[in-house]
C-alpha positions, -999 to 999 in steps of 0.1 A, spaced: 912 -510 -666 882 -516 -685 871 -548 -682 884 -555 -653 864 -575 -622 859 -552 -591 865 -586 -563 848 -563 -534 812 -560 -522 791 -546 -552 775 -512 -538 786 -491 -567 780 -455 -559 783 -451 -597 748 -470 -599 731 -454 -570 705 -432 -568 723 -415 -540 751 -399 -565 719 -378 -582 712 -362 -544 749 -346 -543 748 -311 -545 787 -314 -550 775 -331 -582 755 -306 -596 719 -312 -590 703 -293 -559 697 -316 -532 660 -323 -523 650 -341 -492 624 -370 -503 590 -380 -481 596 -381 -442 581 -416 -447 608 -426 -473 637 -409 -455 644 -435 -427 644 -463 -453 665 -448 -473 691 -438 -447 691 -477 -438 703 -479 -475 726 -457 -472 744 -470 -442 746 -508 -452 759 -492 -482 785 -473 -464 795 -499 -443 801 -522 -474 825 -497 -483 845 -491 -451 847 -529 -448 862 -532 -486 886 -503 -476 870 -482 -500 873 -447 -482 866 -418 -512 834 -442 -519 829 -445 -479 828 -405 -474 805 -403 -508 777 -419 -483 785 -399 -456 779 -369 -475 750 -378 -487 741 -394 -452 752 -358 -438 717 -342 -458 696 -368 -443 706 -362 -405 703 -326 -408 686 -311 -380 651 -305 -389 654 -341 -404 628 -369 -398 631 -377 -367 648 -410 -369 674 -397 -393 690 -380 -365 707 -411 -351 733 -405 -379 746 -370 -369 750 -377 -328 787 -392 -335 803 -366 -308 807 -356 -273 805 -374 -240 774 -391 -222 745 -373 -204 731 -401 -183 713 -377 -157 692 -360 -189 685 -398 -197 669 -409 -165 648 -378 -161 631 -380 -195 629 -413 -203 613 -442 -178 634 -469 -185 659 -466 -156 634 -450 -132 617 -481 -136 648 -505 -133 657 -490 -98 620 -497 -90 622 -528 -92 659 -533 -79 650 -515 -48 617 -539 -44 637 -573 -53 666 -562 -32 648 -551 5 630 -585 -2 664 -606 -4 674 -586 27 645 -589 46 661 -595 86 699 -586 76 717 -561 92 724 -542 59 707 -535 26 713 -515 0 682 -491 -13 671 -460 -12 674 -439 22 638 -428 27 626 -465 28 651 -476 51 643 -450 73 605 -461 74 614 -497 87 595 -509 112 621 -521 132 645 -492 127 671 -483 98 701 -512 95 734 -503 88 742 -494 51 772 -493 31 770 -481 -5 804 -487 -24 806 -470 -60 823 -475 -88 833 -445 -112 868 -436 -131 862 -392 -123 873 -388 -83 849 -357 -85 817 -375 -92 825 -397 -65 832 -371 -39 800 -349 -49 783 -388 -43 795 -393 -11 789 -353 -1 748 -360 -13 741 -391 1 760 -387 37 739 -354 42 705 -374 28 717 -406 57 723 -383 81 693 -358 76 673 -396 85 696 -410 112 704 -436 85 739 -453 102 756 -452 66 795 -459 48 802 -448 17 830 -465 -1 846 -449 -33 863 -466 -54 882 -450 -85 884 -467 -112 869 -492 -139 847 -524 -131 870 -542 -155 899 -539 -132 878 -540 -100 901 -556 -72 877 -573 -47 899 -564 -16 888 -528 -20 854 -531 -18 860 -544 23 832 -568 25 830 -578 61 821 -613 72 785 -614 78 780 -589 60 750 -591 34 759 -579 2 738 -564 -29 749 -560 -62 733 -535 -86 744 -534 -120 731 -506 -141 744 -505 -181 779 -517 -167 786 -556 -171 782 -552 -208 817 -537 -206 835 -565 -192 831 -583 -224 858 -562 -241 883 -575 -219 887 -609 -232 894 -603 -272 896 -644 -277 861 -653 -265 835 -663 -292 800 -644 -292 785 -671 -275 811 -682 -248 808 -678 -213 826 -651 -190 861 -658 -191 868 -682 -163 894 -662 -142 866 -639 -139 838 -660 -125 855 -660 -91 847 -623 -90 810 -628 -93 808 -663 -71 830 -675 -45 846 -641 -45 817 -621 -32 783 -645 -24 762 -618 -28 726 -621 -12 713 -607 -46 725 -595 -75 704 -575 -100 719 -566 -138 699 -541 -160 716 -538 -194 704 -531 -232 682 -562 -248 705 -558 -281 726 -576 -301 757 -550 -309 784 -571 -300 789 -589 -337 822 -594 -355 810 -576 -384 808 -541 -388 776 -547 -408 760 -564 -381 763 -537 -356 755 -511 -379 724 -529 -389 714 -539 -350 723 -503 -340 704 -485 -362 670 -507 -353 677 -504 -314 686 -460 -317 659 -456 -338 635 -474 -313 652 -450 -286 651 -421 -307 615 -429 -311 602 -431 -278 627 -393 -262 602 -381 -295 574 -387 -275 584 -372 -241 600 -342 -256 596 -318 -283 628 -320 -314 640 -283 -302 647 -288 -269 680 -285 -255 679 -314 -228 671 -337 -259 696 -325 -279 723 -336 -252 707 -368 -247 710 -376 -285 745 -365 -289 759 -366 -256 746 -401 -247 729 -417 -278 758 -408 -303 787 -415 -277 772 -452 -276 767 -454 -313 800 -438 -322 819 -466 -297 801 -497 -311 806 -484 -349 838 -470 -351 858 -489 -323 875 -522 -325 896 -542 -290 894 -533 -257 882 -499 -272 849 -510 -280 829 -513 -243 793 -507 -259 787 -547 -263 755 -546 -254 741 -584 -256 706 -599 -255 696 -611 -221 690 -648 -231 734 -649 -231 738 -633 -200 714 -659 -189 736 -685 -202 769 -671 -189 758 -664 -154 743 -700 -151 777 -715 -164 788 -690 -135 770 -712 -107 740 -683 -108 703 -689 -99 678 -671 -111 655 -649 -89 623 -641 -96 611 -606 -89 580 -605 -72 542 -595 -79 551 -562 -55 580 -551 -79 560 -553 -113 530 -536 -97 551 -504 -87 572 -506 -120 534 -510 -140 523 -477 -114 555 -455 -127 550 -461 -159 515 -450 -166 525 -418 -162 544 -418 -191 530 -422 -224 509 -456 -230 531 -472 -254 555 -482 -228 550 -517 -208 567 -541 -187 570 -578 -201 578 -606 -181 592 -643 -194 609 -674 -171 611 -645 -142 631 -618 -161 617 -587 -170 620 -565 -200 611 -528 -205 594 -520 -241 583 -490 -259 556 -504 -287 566 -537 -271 600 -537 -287 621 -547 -257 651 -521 -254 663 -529 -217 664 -562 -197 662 -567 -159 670 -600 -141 683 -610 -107 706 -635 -97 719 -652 -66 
């Protein structure tokens, strides 16, 4: 009706530059300056997102088409983050070409022989157990992963690896989630010492608890699970330093989009655009986690990544300590990473660490007891 008040967000693709880009609209599409593009695609998804929020689909898919020219495959790099909504993750590809893991398992392996220094089992890697002076302890591994197969080819590796070492060694699969992780299967043994690792995992627990507010603690049923329950020795949680846990869909758009492009950024520099392995990483893995925190809502959403400084808070309200990690640790993590490219770095603040690439800070280490 003319005259009439639109009452939702005012991004009117009517006024927007983006409706002269349209090849559908009868002008031949023309990809601006590499240096404008990523800029303009921020535009273009706030914009989108202002649409899906206001229920306005026909204007939503508009953006996407015009999003669509932007993320085309010999796009500026960053652009590509739009495109990777699809297929499943490629963690392995991940940790090979990128640092940030390697590193993480550096300096869990380091914090966690110190924390089991004397104890009849530790939890680290079989070729320095093996070394020990004063022979290789005992070790149980127990795993956590929904496919039986990955387990099985686990337990196959690693039980060959012990064995090829006269490592005394237990493997213990469990199938399943770590949401629904019964502590009566994992068989902890009085006396025992126990290790946690936690690698881009507890992140997912927070999509079990729809009620809690952003900044709320663990849901208290569940602290027994990571206290009294278990008393581990150690415990050391690596997860994303980001904030994509919001209520909005704006928010996570806009958090998402400066945390991939960061990622996208620094797989740039270890490998070349046309390369297959990078490919999978970006849809496989990348758009898998971008996909789930964009498009998903409940208990379907597990990519709530959070800052570090409220885990911090929830695992204190837990009855957690924090553990330094020690000189040894960051000199080993510094030693790996120099043979990668220069822009990455290791910070350390109040005895956490955090791994950077052009000291941005894209994954956070800290231990706990």
């Amino acid at each position: 009706m003319a005259g009439a008040k639109d009452s939702r967000p005012s991004a009117s693709l009517e006024s927007s530059p983006w409706m002269q880009l349209s090849p559908g609209l009868g002008s031949q599409f023309r990809r601006p300056p590499s240096g404008e593009v990523a800029l303009q695609l921020i535009k273009l998804l706030d914009e989108c997102a202002i649409h899906i929020a206001a229920d306005s689909m026909q204007s939503a898919n508009i953006c996407l088409e015009h999003i669509s020219h932007f993320a085309s495959a010999d796009a500026f790099n960053k652009t590509k983050i739009s495109s990777v909504y699809e297929e499943i993750h490629v963690q392995r590809l991940f940790f090979k070409l990128c640092p940030f893991l390697k590193v993480a398992y550096v300096i869990t392996n380091q914090a966690i022989i110190e924390a089991m220094e004397g104890e009849k089992a530790w939890f680290d890697l079989l070729q320095k157990l093996s070394s020990q002076p004063e022979g290789p302890p005992h070790l149980k591994i127990t795993a956590i992963h929904e496919n039986k197969d990955v387990l099985e080819q686990m337990d196959l590796q690693l039980t060959e690896k012990a064995n090829s070492l006269n490592i005394p060694f237990q493997f213990n699969p469990i199938v399943g989630k770590l949401e629904n992780l019964d502590l009566e299967s994992l068989h902890v043994k009085t006396g025992e010492a126990l290790a946690i690792s936690s690698v881009l995992q507890l992140h997912s627990l927070l999509a079990t608890d729809e009620g809690m507010m952003r900044n709320s603690t663990v849901a208290s049923k569940n602290r027994p699970k990571f206290s009294s329950g278990l008393l581990p020795m150690l415990m050391v949680i690596t997860d994303q330093e980001a904030n994509h846990n919001g209520f909005t869909l704006m928010e996570r758009v806009v958090n998402s989009f400066k945390f991939y492009a960061a990622l996208f950024d620094c797989l740039d520099s270890t490998v070349s655009g046309a390369l297959i392995d990078r490919q999978k990483i970006e849809k496989m893995l990348f758009g898998e986690e971008i996909k789930n925190i964009i498009a998903c809502e409940g208990v379907e959403r597990k990519e709530r990544h959070e800052k570090l400084e409220k885990w911090i808070l929830r695992l204190e309200l837990a009855g957690f300590g924090r553990v330094h990690f020690s000189f040894l640790g960051m000199i080993k993590a510094k030693e790996l990473l120099q043979s990668y490219d220069h822009h990455y770095n290791v910070k350390e603040e109040n005895g956490c660490l955090a791994i950077c690439w052009r000291d941005n800070p894209l994954f956070s280490l800290s231990a706990w007891r």
